[in-house]
N, C-alpha and C positions, 0 to 999 in steps of 0.2 A: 634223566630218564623218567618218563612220566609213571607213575604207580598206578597199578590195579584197580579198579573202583572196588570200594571195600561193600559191607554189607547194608551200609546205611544209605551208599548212594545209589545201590539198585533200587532200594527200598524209593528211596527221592523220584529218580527218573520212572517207577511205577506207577505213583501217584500223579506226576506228572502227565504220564502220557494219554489217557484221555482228554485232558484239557487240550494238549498238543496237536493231537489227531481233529478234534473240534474245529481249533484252529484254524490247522493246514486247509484243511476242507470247504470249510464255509468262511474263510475268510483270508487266507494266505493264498489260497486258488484264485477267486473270483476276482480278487485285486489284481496278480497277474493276468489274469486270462481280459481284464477291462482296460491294462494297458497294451496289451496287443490287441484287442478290437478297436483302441480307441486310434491307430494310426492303420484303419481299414476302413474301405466299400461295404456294405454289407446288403444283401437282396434276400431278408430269410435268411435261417442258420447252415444252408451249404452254397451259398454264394457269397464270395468275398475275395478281394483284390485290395491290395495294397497300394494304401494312399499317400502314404507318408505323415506330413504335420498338415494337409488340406483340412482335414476336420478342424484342426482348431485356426488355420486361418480362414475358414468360411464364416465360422463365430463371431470372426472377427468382424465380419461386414455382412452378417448376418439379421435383417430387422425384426425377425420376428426373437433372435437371442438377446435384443436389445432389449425390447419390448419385455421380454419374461424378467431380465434383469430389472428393467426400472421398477415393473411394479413391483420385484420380490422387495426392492432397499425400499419402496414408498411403504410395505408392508412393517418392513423392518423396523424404518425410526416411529412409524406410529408405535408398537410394539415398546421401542426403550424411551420413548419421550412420554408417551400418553401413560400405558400400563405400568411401568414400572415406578413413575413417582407416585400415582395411584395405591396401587400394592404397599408403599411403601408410607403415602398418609395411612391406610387401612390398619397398618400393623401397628401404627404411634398412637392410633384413638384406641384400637383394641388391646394396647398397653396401658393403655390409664386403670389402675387398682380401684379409681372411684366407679368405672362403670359398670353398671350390672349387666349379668347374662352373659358375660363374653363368652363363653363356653357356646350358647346358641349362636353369635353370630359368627363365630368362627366357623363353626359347620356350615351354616349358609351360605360363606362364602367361599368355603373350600366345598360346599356340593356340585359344583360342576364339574369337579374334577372326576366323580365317580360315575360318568355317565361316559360313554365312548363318542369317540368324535364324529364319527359318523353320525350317531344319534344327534348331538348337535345340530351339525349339518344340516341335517332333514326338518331337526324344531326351527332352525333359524331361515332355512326356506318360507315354510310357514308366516314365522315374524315379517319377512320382509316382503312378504305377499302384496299385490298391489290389492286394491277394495278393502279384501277379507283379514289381509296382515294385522298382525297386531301395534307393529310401528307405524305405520301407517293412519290405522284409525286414530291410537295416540296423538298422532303429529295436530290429523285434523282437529280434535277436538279441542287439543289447547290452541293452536294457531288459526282456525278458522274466523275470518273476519278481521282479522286483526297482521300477521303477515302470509304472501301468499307467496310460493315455492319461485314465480319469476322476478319477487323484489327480493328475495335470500337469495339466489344464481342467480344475477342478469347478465354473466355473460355463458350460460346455457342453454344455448337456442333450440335444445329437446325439450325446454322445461317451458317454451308457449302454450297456454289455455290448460297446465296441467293444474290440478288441485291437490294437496295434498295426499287424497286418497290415494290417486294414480303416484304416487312420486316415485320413482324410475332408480330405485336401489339396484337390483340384480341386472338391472341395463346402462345406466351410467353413473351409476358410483357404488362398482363393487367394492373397491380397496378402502372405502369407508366403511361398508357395509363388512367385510370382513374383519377389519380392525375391530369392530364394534363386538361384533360376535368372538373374539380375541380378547377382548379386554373380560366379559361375561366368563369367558372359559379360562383364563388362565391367573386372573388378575388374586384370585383368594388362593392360588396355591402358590403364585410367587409372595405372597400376603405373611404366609406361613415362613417362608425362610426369614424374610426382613425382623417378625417376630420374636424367629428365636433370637436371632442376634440381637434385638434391642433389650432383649430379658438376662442377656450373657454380660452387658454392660456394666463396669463397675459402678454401684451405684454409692460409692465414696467418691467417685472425682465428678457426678453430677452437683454432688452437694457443697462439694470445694466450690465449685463456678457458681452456684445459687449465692454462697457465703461472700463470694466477690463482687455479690453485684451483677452478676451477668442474666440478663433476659433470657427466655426461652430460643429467640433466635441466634443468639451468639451459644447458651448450651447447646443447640443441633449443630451450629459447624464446629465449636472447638471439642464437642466431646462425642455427640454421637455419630457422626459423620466417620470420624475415625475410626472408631470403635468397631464398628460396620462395615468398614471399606472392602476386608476379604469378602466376606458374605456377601455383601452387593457388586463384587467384580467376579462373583462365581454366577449371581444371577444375571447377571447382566449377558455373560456369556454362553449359559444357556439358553437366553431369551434369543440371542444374534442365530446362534446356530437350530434353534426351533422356527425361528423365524425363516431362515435361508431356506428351510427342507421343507417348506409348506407345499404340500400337495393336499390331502383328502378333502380339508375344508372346502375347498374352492372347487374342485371338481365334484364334491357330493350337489354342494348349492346350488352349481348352475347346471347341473342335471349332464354332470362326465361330458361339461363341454369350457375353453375359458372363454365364455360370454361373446356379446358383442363385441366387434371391434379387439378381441384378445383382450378384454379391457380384467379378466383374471386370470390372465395367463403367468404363470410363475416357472423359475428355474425347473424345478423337478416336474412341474407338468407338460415344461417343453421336454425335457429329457424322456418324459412316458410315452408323449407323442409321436418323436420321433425313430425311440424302441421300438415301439409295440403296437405303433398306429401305422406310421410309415414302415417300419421294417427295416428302416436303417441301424441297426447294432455299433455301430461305429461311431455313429456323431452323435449319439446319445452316449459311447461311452466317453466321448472328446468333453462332450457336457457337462458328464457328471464330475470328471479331471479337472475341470474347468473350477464346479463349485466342492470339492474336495481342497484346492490349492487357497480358495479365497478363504472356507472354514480353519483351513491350514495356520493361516495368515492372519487371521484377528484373533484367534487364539493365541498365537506368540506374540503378536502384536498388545495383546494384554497383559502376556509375560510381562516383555519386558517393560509397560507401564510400572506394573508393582514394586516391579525390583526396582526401576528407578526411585520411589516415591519411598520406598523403606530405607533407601540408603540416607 
């Protein structure tokens, strides 16, 4: 027979139930309510007709789903290929005890963090200005005369009679230009985890492998690599899942549109478009199910890497 809740577990489920009520509300709701939008028609919020699994098999042969796919993953491994071994020399030089001022460049390179992204957005508009940008004049200045933008792309037939000034960032190559602006904003606060964990290292089993004879490149894989490895497989995974959910940058930059040609079109800003542009509530929530199931899945997908690698 089950027994009475005594006075400690009122006590529990009291403190409890605002977190619970939060919950239910703003997050136990909306998830249901986006799995039944996500298998409907939707014209506006009081028209709607049951589709069944058509939304996610329109996805399925869907080009412009494609399209927001590819560039979010071309986004993506720029993000864990480029930024994070980046990040990750930043944190090893601003480990060294010989250098001075680390305390200044640490700040410097975690100040981007304290700025909103938006804000970015709008400075890196700026930056990637054609004439007046400030990459741009840069580029001219050191490469003028010496290479010119159609012998670096020659197979980019937008990039005939262009000069550096003009070079065509926010019209054909945003996903660089985004990276780029990615790497500025995020690279000193992923900088910052790498950090602490190389300061968590024992620094008895660095000295063992010095004592052995072992160079600097054999102490990074046998000792700090290891060492590391949860730390850099929690960044790593928040980098994937920041990365998938990219929307404001790109929509701030190219002025709440994805460029030419969709060439910044990403997962979540097709998902906006087809909410809250088109009206269809349904195959934006098939969408969003879509990239929930993939965040799903490299997550456990990382699980079970570690668990493998610790046994």
């Amino acid at each position: 027979m089950a027994r009475a809740p005594t006075n400690a577990n009122k006590a529990a489920y009291l403190f409890l139930a605002p977190f619970l009520v939060v919950f239910a509300v703003f997050t136990l709701y909306p998830l249901v309510l986006s799995g039944v939008l996500a298998v409907q028609q939707t014209h506006g919020p009081d028209h709607a007709r049951f589709v069944g699994l058509d939304n996610f098999i329109g996805l399925a042969t869907d080009p412009l789903f494609h399209k927001a796919l590819g560039n979010t993953i071309i986004y993506t491994l720029g993000s864990l290929l480029i930024q994070l071994p980046l990040a990750l020399g930043l944190a090893m030089l601003l480990n060294q005890p010989s250098l001075r001022g680390r305390w200044f460049y640490r700040l410097i390179f975690f100040s981007p963090q304290l700025m909103g992204l938006v804000f970015v957005a709008m400075l890196a508009a700026l930056v990637f200005e054609k004439r007046a940008g400030l990459l741009n004049q840069a580029l001219q200045w050191a490469l003028d005369g010496w290479l010119d933008p159609e012998t670096a792309f020659p197979w980019m037939a937008v990039l005939d009679g262009v000069t550096w000034l003009d070079f065509p960032w926010l019209q054909s190559f945003v996903m660089p230009a985004l990276i780029l602006v990615s790497l500025w904003m995020y690279i000193g606060y992923n900088m910052v985890y790498f950090l602490a964990a190389l300061q968590s290292i024992d620094k008895s089993l660095v000295e063992a492998c010095a004592v052995d004879g072992a160079g600097p490149v054999t102490r990074f894989f046998a000792v700090t690599v290891p060492s590391i490895r949860p730390v850099a497989s929690f960044v790593v995974l928040l980098s994937l899942i920041g990365s998938l959910q990219l929307f404001e940058l790109p929509y701030i930059l190219l002025d709440q549109t994805a460029g030419p040609q969709n060439r910044g079109l990403t997962i979540v800003m097709y998902l906006y478009q087809s909410g809250f542009e088109a009206g269809d509530l349904g195959y934006a929530s098939a969408i969003g199910w879509v990239l929930a199931l993939m965040l799903v899945a490299l997550a456990l997908g990382q699980v079970f890497i570690m668990r493998r690698e610790e046994r």
